[in-house]
N, C-alpha and C positions, 0 to 999 in steps of 0.2 A: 535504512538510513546510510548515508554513504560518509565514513569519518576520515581524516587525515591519517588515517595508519595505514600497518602493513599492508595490509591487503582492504581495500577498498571496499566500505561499506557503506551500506545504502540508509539512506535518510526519506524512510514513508511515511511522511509527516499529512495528515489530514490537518487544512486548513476549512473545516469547510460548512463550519457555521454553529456547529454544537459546543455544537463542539463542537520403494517400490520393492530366489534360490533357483527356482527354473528359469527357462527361458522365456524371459517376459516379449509378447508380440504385444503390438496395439497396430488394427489401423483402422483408417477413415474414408471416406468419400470426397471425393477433388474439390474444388473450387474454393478455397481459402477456409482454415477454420477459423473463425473470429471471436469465437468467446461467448457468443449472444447466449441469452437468457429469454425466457417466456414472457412475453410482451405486458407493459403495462398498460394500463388503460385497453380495456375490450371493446373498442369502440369499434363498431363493422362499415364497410361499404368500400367505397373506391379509394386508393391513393392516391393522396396529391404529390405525385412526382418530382414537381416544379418546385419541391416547398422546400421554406429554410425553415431549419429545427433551430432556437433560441434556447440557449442553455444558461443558466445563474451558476456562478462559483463565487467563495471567495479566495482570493490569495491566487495571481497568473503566477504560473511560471517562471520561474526568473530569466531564462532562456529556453530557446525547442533544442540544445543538445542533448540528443540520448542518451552518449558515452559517457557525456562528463559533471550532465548537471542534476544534483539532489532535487528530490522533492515529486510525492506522489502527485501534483497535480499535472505532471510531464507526462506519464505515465497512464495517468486516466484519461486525458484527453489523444496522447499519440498511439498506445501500445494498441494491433490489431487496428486502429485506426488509418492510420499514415503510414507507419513501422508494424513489419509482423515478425514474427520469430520464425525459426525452424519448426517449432511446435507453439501451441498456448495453453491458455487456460480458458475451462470454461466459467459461467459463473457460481460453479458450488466447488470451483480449486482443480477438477479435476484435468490432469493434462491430456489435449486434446489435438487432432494435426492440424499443421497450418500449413506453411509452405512443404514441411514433409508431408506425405501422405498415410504413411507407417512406420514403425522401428521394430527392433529387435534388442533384447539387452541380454548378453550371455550370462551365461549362470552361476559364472566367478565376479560378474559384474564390472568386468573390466573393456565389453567393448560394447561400445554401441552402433549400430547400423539403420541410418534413415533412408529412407526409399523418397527423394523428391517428386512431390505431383508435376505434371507435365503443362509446359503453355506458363508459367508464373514470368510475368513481366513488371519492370519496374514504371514509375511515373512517367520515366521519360522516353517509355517505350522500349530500354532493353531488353532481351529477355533474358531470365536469372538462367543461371547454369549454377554446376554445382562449384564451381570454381571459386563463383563469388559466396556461398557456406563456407566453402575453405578459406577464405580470406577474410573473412566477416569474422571468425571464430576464434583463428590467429591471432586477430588482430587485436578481440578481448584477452587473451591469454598473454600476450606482450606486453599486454600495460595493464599489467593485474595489480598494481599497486596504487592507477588512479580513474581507472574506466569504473561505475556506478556497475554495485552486482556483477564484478569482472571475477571474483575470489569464486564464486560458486563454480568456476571453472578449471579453480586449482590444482585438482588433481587430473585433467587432461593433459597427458601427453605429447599426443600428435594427431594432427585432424588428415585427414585426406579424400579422395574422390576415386576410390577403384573405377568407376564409372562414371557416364555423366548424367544418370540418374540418381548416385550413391553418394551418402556423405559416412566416414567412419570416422569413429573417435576412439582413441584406445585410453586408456587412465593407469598409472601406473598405482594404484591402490582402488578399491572399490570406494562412490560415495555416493551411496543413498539415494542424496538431495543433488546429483548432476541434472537428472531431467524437469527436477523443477526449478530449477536456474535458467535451462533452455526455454523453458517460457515465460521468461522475464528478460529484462533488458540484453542478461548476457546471449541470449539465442536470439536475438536481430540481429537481421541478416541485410545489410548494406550493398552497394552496386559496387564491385571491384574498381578501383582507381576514379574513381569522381569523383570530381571538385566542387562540393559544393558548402559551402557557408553553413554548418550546421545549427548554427544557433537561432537563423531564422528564417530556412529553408528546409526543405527535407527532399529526398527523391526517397521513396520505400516501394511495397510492393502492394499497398492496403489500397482499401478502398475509397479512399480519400487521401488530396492533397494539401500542402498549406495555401491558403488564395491568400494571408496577411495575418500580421503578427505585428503588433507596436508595444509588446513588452510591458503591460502595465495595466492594460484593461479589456483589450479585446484580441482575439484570436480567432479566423476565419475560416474554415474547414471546406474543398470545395471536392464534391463529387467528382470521382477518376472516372470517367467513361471508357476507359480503355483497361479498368481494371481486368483480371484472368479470373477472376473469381465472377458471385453473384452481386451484380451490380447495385449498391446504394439507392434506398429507398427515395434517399432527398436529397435536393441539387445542393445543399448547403445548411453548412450548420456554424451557425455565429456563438462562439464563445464571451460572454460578458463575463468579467470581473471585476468584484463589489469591494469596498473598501471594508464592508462592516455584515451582519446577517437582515439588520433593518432593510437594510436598502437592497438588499438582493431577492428578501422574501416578498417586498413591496412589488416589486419586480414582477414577479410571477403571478402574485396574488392582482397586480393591474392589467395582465394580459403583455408584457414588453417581453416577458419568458415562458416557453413553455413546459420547461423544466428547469427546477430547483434541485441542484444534487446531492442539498443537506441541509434539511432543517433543522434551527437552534430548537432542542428539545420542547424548551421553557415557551418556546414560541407554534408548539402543534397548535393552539384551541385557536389562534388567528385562521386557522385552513378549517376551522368545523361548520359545518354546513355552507361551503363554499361548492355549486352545482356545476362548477368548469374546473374547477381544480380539485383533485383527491391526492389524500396522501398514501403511497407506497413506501412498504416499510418489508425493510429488506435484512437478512443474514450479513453478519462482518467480524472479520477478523481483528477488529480496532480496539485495543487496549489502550483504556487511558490509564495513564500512570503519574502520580507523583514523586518524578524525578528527586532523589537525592545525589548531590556531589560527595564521595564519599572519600575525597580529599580534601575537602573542608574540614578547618580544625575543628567547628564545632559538630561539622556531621560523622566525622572520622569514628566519634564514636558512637559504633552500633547501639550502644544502651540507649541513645539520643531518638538513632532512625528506629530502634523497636516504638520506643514511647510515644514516637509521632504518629506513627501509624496505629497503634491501641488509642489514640483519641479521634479517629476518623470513622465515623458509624457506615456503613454500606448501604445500611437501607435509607438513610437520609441522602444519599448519592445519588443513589436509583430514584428517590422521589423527585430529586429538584431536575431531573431530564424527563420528567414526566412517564416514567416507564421505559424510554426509548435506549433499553442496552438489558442485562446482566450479570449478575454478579458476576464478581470477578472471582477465577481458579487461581491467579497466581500470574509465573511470567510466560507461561504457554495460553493460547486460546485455545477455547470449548471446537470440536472441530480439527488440532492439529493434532499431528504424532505427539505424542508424552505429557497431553492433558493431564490432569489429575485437580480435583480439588483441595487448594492450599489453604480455605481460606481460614480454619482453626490456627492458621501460625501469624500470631500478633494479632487477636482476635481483638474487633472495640471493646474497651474496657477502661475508659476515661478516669477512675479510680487508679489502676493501676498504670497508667501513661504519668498520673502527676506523681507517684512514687518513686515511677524510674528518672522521673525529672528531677527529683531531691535526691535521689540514689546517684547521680550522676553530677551532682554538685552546681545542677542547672539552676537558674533562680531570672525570670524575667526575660527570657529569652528571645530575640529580632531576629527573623530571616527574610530575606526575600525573595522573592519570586519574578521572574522577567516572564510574561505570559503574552502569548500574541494570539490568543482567542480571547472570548467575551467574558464578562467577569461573569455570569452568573456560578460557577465551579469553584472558581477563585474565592468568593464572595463565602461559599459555604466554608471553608476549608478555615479562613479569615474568623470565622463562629466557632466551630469544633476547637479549631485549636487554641484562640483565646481564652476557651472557658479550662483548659488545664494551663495557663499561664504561657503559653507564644504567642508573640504578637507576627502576623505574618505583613511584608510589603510589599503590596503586589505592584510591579512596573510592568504594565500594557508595554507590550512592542510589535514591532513589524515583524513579518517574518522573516528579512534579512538581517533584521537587527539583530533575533533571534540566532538565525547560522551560524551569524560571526561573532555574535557574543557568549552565548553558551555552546555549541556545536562543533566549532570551529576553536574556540580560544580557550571553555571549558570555565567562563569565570560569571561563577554562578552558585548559589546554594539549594533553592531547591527552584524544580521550573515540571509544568505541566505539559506534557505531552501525547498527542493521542498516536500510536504507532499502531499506521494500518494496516502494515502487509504479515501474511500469513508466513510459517516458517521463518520467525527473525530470532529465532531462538539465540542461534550461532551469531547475529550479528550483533546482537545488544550484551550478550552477556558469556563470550567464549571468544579466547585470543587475546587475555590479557588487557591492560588498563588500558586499552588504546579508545575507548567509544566514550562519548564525551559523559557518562557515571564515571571513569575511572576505574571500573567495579573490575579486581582480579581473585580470582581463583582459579589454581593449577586443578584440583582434582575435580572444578564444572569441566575445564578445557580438556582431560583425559576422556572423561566422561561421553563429550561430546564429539569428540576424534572417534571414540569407539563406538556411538551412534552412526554415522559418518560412512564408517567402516562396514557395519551390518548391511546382510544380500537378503534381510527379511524386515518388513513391516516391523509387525510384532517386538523382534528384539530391535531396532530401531528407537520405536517407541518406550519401551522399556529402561532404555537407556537415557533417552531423553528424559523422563517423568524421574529419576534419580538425580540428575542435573539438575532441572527445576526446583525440586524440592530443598538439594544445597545454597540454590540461588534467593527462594523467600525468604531461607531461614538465615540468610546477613544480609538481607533487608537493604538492596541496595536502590530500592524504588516502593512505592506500594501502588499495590494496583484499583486503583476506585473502583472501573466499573468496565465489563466488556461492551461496547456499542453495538447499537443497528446502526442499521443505515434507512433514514428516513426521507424519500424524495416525497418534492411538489409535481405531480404532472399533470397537464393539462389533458382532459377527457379528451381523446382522440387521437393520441400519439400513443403508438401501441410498439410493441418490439423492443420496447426499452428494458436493459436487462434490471432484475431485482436485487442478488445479492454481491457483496462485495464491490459495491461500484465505489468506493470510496479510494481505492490504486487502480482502477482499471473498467473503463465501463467503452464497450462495442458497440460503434452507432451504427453500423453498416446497413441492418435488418430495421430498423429504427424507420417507423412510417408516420406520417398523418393522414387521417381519412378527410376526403373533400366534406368540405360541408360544419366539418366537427368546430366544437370549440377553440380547439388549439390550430386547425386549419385559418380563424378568422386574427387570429394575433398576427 
């Protein structure tokens, strides 16, 4: 998530219907890595070249600015897409090459050396050099107060180009999480000195261009033919966005899409026994959480936020999404550095939630919630917590209303949010009250500088899972439930990646078979 403080954070907000001691080498094989995942739908025979992929989302972009605009739906549809990075990810997290071809990181963990693959050209036919890494990279580290995922680049120093196949970076402190920052927003890598309208143009180096963009419902993807990589299975892929899950899932479920990027859980048994449409269900990093403002007078006190979360049962969570997520660890996900199962601290226990409610001189208690997803979550929460005496008000909003109303202005008591991206440990809860909980703690922020710090996995993670576990126990959020990610795809569109598509999903490898189902939409 990306907030108005010091250093620029990122806002991986899923709208989308549910809801590294030695010397480390890596490298890879040329032609753009993009992320792709093991194909859905195994449908066999010829591809249809010619064909546009139909995509359902809900909630567009608010703008195509990379640098400067929130919001993982940017991100899933640009990154690897249109925009590649110096390096990326693949789809189970792992950092993988992209426009580099391989690195080096020394074993004080103070410099890194990428080897650029050769032939990378941009949209509009220049070809990249290392010049434009160096300028791309500067460029984040110069406005690291308001460029999206610019901080992950905090501790770089100086970038440079010994060569003009070479990109180095030096840092003047080791940190852990720099190369996985470079594959994310802050390692895109832009065409030195171009002018162009970033909001609703793009020039990158991916395998795909913008053909159209009207800010509100659709967004047109059109195959680079002149891409330096392996060329895009389809001539085009049309981005729709739905006001609501009804109308997106209807969508795909009538043939208008042939992929849905997120089924409303509550809404899986509409797709059962549909013979054109299956659902793929996928691994994800997405924590949903119940936000508390922890500068609200009434939430200020912890006795308040323990007691709300001891009347929220987990497995009654997990039931109303139909299975599609689990339980929740806490504020790390299953999967990243310093997991740990949290979930014995403020365990349900509705007896003792209405205690701490009288212990706390609480009596009838109103909050409300500004929610820009569906009620069904909201709807449970609204039960659990009435039956120990809160009455909760849920206000539906947009999700700009959203931004600027709690994200942005911070005026708000409690609000629901599903934060999808992996590693946001540091952003949501290390660096002081700047992220819109408010939530400070000096010794999460020691904790997590000295994670930060670490030239080993291990004590990294070690570090983190001590952090975490300061962070559930002043309960500055609860966490309901970790997500999957559950697509609709149409039988015969294969190459679409499975996990974690919900910040980042790679169309490039992305095919329809002639003939298929989703060839006839």
């Amino acid at each position: 998530m990306t907030s108005a403080s010091v250093r620029t954070r990122r806002l991986a907000f899923a709208a989308s219907g549910a809801a590294l001691a030695a010397t480390l080498v890596l490298s890879g094989c040329s032609g753009g890595g993009s992320g792709s995942g093991s194909g859905s739908g195994s449908a066999s025979g010829t591809s249809a070249t010619g064909a546009t992929l139909n995509i359902g989302a809900i909630l567009p972009p608010t703008n195509l600015d990379i640098r400067n605009t929130s919001g993982a739906a940017l991100d899933q549809a640009l990154l690897d897409n249109v925009y590649q990075g110096i390096v990326t990810l693949d789809q189970n997290g792992k950092v993988v090459p992209s426009i580099a071809k391989s690195w080096t990181i020394s074993s004080d963990g103070l410099t890194y050396d990428f080897t650029l693959n050769s032939g990378v050209t941009f949209s509009d036919g220049k070809q990249l050099s290392a010049d434009d890494v160096v300028a791309s990279l500067q460029d984040v580290i110069a406005n690291e107060k308001t460029y999206v995922d610019a901080a992950g680049l905090v501790d770089v120093t100086s970038v440079s180009a010994p060569d003009a196949s070479t990109v180095e970076l030096k840092l003047d402190k080791p940190n852990i999480e720099t190369l996985w920052a470079l594959a994310g927003r802050a390692g895109v890598v832009l065409e030195k000195g171009a002018k162009t309208d970033a909001t609703g143009k793009a020039v990158g180096t991916g395998p795909f261009t913008i053909g159209s963009f009207d800010g509100k419902t659709s967004l047109v993807l059109e195959r680079n033919d002149t891409y330096w990589g392996k060329k895009a299975q389809v001539k085009e892929v049309d981005w729709h966005y739905y006001a609501d899950s009804t109308t997106a899932e209807s969508a795909v479920l009538a043939g208008t899409d042939q992929v849905l990027v997120a089924i409303t859980p509550a809404d899986l048994p509409k797709f059962s026994g549909n013979s054109n449409v299956k659902v793929v269900t996928g691994t994800a990093s997405d924590k949903w959480q119940l936000g508390f403002n922890v500068t609200d007078p009434t939430l200020a006190d912890q006795k308040v936020r323990d007691a709300i979360r001891e009347a929220i049962d987990p497995k009654a969570i997990l039931a109303s999404v139909n299975g599609a997520g689990t339980a929740p660890g806490g504020p790390i996900a299953k999967g990243d550095p310093g997991y740990e199962d949290l979930s014995s601290i403020d365990a349900y226990d509705p007896a003792k939630a209405k205690a701490a409610f009288a212990a706390a001189g609480v009596d009838q208690l109103t909050l409300t919630i500004p929610s820009p997803y569906g009620t069904g979550l909201s709807d449970l929460l609204t039960t659990e917590l009435k039956a120990v005496g809160v009455k909760l008000k849920v206000n539906q909003v947009d999700f700009n209303t959203w931004l600027s109303q709690v994200y942005t202005a911070g005026d708000y008591q409690l609000t629901i949010v599903d934060h999808v991206e992996s590693h946001d440990f540091g952003t949501q809860w290390a660096g002081g009250a700047k992220y819109y909980h408010h939530y400070d703690n000096p010794k999460v922020d020691e904790l997590y500088a000295k994670a930060l710090a670490e030239t080993s996995a291990d004590a990294e993670a070690a570090d983190l899972a001590q952090a975490a576990k300061l962070v559930d126990q002043d309960s500055p959020s609860d966490w309901l439930y970790q997500g999957a990610v559950e697509k609709a795809v149409a039988v015969g569109v294969t190459g679409l990646p499975t996990n974690n598509t919900n910040s980042r999903l790679s169309l490039g490898q992305v095919s329809i078979v002639a003939g298929s189902a989703a060839d006839s939409r």
